[in-house]
C-alpha positions in Angstrom: 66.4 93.9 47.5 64.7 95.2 51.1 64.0 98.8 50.9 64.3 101.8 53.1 61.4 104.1 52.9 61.7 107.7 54.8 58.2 108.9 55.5 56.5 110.7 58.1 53.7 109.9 60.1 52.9 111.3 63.7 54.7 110.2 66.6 56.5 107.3 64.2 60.0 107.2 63.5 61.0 108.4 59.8 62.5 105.3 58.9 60.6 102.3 57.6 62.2 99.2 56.4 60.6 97.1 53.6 61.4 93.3 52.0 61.6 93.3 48.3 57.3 92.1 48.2 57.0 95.4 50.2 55.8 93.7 53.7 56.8 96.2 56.5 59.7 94.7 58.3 60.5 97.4 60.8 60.0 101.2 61.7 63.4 101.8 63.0 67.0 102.0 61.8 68.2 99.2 59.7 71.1 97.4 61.6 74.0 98.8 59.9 73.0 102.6 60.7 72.2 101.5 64.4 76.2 103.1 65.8 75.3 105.8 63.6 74.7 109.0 66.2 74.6 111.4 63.1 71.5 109.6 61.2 70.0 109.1 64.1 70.6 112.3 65.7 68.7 113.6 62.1 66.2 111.1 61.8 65.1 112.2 65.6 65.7 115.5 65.1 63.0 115.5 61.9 60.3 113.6 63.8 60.4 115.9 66.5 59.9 118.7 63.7 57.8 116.8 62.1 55.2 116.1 65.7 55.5 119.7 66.4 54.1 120.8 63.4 50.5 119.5 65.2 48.4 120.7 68.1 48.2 117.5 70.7 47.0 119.0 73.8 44.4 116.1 74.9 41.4 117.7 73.8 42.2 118.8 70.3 45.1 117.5 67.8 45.1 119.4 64.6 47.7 120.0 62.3 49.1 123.7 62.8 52.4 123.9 60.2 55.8 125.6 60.0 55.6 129.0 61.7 57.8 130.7 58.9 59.7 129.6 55.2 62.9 129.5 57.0 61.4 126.7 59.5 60.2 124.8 56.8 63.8 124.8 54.7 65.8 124.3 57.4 63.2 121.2 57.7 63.6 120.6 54.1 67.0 121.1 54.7 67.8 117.9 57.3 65.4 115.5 55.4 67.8 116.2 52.1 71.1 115.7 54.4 69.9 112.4 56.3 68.7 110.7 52.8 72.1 111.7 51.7 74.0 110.0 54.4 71.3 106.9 53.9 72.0 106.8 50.9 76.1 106.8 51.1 76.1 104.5 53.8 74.4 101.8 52.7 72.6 102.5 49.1 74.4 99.8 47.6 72.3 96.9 50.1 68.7 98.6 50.2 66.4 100.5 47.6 66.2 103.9 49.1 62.9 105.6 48.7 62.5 109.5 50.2 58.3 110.0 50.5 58.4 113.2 52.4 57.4 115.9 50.3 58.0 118.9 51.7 55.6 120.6 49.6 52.8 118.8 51.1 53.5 120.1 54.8 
């Protein structure tokens, strides 16, 4: 069974799709979530959160962080709500993996 892998990583989208061996296939929304405006309105909406959590002026790019706990739950917040929907929508065809640890950021 392919898998869906939500991670983070700067400047990427948050979605990663896997084949069963665990060969990348794509790092965009599988094709039964593409007419889905809400995932991808959260899955957009995360990576920008995610990308402005750094400093990337040119001359420097350094990880900088939430600026307060309610940034960082309402953060927590939309990463628990789109695996949700990922999950509902098509958890029955992929293995759905969530690697962002909030905790870590």
């Amino acid at each position: 069974m392919n898998k869906i892998k939500l991670k983070l990583e700067y400047k990427c989208f948050p979605m990663w799709i896997y084949d069963k061996n665990d060969s990348l296939i794509n790092n965009d929304l599988v094709d039964e979530l593409k007419n889905n405006d809400t995932i991808d309105f959260l899955l957009v909406s995360i990576q920008e959160d995610f990308d402005n959590l750094f400093i990337d002026d040119g001359r420097e790019f350094r990880y900088e962080g939430f600026c307060d706990n309610n940034a960082k739950e309402t953060f927590r917040k939309k990463v628990q709500d789109a695996y949700s929907v990922i999950k509902n929508k098509v958890g029955e065809d992929y293995v759905i993996e969530n690697l962002i640890d909030i905790n870590e950021l």
